[in-house]
C-alpha positions in Angstrom: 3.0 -13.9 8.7 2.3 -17.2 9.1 0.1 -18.6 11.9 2.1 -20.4 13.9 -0.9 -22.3 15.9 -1.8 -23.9 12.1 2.1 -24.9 12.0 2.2 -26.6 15.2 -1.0 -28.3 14.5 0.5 -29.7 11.2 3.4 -31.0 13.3 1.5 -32.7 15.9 -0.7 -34.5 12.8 2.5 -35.6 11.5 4.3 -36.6 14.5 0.9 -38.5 14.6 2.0 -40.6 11.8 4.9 -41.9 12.8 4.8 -45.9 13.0 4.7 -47.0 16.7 8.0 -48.3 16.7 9.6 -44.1 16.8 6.9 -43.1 19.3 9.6 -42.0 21.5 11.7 -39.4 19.7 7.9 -38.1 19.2 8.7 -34.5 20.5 12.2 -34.6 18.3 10.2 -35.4 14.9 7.3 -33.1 15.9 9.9 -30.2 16.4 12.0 -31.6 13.2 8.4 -31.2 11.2 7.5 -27.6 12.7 11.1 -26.5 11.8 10.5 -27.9 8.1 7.2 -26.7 7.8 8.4 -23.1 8.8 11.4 -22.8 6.8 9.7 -24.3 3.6 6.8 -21.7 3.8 9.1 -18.8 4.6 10.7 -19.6 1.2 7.4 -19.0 -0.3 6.6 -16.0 -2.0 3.5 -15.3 0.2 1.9 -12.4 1.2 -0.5 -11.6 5.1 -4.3 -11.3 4.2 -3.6 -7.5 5.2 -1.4 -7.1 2.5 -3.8 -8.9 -0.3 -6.7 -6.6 1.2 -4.9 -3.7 1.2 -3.5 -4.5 -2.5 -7.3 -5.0 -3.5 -8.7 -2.0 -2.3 -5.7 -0.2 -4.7 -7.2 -2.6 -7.5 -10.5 -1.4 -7.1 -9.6 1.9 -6.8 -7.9 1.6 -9.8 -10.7 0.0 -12.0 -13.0 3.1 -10.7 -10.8 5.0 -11.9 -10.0 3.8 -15.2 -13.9 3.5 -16.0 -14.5 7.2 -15.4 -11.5 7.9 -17.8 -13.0 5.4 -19.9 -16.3 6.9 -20.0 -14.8 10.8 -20.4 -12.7 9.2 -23.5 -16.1 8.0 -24.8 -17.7 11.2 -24.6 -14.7 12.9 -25.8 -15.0 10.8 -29.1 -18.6 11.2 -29.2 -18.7 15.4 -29.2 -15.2 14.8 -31.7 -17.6 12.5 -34.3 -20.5 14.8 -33.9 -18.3 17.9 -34.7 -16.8 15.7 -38.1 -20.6 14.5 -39.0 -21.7 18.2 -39.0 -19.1 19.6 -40.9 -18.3 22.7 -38.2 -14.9 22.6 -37.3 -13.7 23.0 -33.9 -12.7 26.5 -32.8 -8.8 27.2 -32.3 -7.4 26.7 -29.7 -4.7 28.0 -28.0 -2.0 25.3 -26.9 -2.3 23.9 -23.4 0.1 25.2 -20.9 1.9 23.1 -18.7 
């Protein structure tokens, strides 16, 4: 969610602005600006620094895990070329079960 405080703030800076001349209906336009500000930034696709942090955590998570597969694959190649470069084949296997 959206700080509100930060919203009102950018109102009052607006309403700030305003030639001297529409001083009075300050309040109104300040009001007027927070209701704009709000409504443009809820049609935002944005996202609380909760959600981004807890979305980066999964991404690391992620990328830990994918470099231990990575690595496994690696060594899985390496033992598969050493067993073609010697020439012993690899003993049968029975087919995995599920």
């Amino acid at each position: 969610m959206i700080d509100l405080n930060h919203i009102d703030e950018l109102a009052r800076r607006l309403s700030g602005l305003v030639p001297p001349g529409l001083r009075e209906s300050r309040e109104e336009l300040q009001e007027n600006f927070k209701s704009v500000l709000q409504s443009g930034l809820a049609r935002l696709d944005l996202v609380t620094r909760e959600e981004f942090e807890v979305q980066r955590a999964v991404l690391l998570r992620t990328r830990e895990k994918l470099e231990q597969l990575q690595a496994v694959v690696a060594e899985l190649e390496a033992r598969h070329s050493a067993v073609g470069a010697t020439g012993d084949a690899p003993a049968a296997s029975s087919p995995p079960t599920h």
